[in-house]
C-alpha positions in Angstrom: 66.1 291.8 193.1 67.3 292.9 189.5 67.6 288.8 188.5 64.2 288.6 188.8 62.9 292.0 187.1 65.8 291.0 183.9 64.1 287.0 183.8 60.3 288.7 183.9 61.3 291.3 181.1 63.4 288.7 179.0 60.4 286.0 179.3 57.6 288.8 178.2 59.6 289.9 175.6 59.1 286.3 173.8 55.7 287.5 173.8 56.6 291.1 171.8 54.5 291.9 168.4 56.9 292.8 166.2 56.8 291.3 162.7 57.6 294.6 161.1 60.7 295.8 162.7 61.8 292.2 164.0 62.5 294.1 167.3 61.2 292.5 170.1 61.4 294.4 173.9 60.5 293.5 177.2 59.7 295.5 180.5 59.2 294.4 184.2 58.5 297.5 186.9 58.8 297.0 190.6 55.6 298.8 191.7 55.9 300.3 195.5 54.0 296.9 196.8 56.9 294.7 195.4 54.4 292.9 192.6 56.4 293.1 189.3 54.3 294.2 186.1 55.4 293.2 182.5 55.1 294.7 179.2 56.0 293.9 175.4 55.9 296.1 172.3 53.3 295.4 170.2 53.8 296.1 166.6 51.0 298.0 164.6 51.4 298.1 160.6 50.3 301.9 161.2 53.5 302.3 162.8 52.7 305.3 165.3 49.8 303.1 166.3 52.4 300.4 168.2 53.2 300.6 172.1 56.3 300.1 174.0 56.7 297.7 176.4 57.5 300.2 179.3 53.7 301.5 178.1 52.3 298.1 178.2 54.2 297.4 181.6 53.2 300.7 183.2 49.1 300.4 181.5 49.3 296.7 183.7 50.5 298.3 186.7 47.6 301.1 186.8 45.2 298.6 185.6 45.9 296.9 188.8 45.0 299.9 191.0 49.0 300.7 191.2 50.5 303.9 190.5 54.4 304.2 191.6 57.4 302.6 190.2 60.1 301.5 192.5 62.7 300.0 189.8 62.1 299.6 186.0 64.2 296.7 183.9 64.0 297.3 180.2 65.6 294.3 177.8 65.9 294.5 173.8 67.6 292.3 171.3 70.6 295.0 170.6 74.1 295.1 170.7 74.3 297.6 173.4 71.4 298.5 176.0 69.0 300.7 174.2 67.2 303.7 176.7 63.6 304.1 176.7 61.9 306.1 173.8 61.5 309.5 174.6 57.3 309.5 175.2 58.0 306.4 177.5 60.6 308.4 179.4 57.5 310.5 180.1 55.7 308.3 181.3 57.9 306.5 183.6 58.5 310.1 184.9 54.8 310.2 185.8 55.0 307.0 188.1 58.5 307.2 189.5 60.0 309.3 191.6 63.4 311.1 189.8 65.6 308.7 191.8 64.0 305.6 190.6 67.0 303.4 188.7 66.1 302.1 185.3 68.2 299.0 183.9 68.6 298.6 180.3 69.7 295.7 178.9 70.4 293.2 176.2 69.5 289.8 175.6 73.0 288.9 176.0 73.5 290.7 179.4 75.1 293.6 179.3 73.3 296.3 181.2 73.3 300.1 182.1 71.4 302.0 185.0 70.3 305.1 184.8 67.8 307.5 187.6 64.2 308.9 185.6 66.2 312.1 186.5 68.9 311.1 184.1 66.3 309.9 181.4 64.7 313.0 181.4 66.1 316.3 183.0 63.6 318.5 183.3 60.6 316.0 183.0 57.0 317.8 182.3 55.2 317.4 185.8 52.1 318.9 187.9 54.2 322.0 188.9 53.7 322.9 185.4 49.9 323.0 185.8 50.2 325.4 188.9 49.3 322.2 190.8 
């Protein structure tokens, strides 16, 4: 099941925006139903203004009436598999459960799984609200 999340997060990642940094990333999630979402960065020249491809993958996935992530792939073009960005850790905490496995990898192949719970101890959630 990983082959096909890694060939849907290498094959958006061709699609990335990123004539600024040159870095180009790709994201497939697993939602609950088994449908796989995809995301690309997408470069803004007002830097803070981009978005990561885990956003973009998890923004298709609720645009579809979908809100839990069962498995999360996450490719770059780096020499060693590069985690998601802090704000993106975030939000894949608010979709997944804390046991959900997130692969990172690079183009080349070499991967690394980590749980949400291991991306982000302590992860901001409802409890928080009194909810």
């Amino acid at each position: 099941m990983t082959t096909d999340l890694r060939a849907a997060a290498l094959a958006v990642r061709e699609n990335a925006h990123a004539p600024y940094s040159g870095f180009k990333v790709g994201a497939a999630l697993r939602a609950a139903s088994g449908v796989v979402y995809t995301g690309c960065n997408v470069e803004n020249i007002a830097y803070p203004e981009g978005t990561c491809a885990e956003a973009g993958a998890i923004a298709a996935m609720v645009a579809a009436g979908e809100t839990v992530i069962a498995q999360a792939y996450v490719v770059a073009g780096s020499p060693l598999p590069v985690t998601p960005c802090g704000g993106c850790r975030q939000k894949l905490a608010e979709f997944g459960a804390g046991d959900v496995q997130v692969t990172m990898a690079t183009v080349e192949g070499a991967e690394q799984t980590m749980s949400i719970a291991d991306l982000l101890p302590g992860a901001f959630d409802p409890s928080f609200l009194g909810r």
